[in-house]
C-alpha positions in Angstrom: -5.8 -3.6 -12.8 -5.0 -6.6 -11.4 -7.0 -9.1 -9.9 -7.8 -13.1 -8.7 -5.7 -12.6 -5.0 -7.4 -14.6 -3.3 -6.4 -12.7 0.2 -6.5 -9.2 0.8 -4.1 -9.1 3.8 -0.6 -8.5 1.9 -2.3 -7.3 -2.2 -0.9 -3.8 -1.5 3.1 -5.6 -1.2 2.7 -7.7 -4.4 5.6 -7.8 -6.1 3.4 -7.2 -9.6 1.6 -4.6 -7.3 4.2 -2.4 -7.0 6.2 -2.5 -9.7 5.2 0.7 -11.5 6.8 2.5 -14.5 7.4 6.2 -15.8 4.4 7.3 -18.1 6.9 8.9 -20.7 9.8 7.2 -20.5 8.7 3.6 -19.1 11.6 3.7 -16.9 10.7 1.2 -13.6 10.3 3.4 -11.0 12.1 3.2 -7.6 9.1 3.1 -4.8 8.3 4.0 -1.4 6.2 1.5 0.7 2.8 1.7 -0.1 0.9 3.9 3.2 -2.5 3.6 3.8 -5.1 6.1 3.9 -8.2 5.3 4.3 -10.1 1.9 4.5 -8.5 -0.1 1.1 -6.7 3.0 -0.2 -2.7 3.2 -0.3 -0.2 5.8 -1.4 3.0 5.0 -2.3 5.7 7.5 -4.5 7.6 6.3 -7.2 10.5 8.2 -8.4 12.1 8.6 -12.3 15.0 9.8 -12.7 14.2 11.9 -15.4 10.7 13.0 -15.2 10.2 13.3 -11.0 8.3 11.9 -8.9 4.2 10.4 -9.3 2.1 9.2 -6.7 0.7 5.6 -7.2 -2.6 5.0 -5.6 -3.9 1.7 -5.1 -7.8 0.9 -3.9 -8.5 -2.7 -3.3 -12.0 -4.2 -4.4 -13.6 -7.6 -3.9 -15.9 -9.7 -6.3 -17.7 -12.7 -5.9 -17.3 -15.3 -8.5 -19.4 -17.9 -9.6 -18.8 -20.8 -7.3 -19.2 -17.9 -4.3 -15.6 -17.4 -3.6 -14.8 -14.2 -2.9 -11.6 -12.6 -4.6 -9.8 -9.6 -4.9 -7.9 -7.1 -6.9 -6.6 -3.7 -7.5 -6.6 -0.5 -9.1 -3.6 1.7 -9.9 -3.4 5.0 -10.8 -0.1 7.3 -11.4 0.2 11.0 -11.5 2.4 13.5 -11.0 3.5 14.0 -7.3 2.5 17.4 -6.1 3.7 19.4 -2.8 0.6 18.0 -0.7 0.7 14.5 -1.9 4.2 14.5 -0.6 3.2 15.6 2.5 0.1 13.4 2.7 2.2 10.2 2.3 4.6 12.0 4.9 1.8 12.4 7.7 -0.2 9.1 7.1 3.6 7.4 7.4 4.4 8.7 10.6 0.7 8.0 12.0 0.9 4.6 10.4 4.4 3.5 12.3 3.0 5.2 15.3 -0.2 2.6 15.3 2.4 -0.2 14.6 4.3 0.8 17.1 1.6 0.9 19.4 0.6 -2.1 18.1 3.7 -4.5 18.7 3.9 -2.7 22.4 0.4 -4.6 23.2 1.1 -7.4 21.4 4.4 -7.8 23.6 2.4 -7.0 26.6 0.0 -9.7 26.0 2.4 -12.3 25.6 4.4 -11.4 28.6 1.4 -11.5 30.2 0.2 -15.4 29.3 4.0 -16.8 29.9 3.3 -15.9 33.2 0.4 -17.9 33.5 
């Protein structure tokens, strides 16, 4: 776990975040970007070169502290990398650049649109 970010917008590519080592061999392992699937959860696959592949999941949380600030952290979790993990991370990736894609087409839109003004 790790915690005390004190923005959730970029936890998930956190250097410490993603840095993720074999279970057996504690090899670091070589990693995908982290995809996300559902609200704060992310999927990312991190490779050995001896023991395979493992999927790393990552959920975000919040807590408040004391003084009322609110921080966050997460949750890692490793295991092994099966057929439909693979091809979970492979969907969600495609549907994810598709969105930004989408995205950065409207966002370019807008602008064009207010240096005409």
């Amino acid at each position: 776990m790790y915690e005390n970010f004190p923005e959730k917008k970029r936890i998930v590519h956190d250097r410490r975040v993603r840095l993720s080592f074999c279970p057996y061999c504690q090899t670091r392992l070589e990693m995908t970007r982290p995809e996300r699937l559902q609200g704060d959860k992310h999927l990312a696959i991190g490779v050995c070169p001896k023991h395979g592949d493992f999927a790393v999941q990552l959920k975000v949380g919040k807590y408040t502290i004391k003084s009322g600030s609110t921080k966050f952290y997460v949750t890692k979790v490793l295991t092994h990398c099966t057929d439909e993990i693979r091809s979970l991370y492979t969907q969600k990736s495609e549907i994810n650049r598709e969105k930004e894609r989408k995205y950065l087409e409207f966002r370019r839109a807008e602008l064009e649109k207010d240096r005409q003004k």
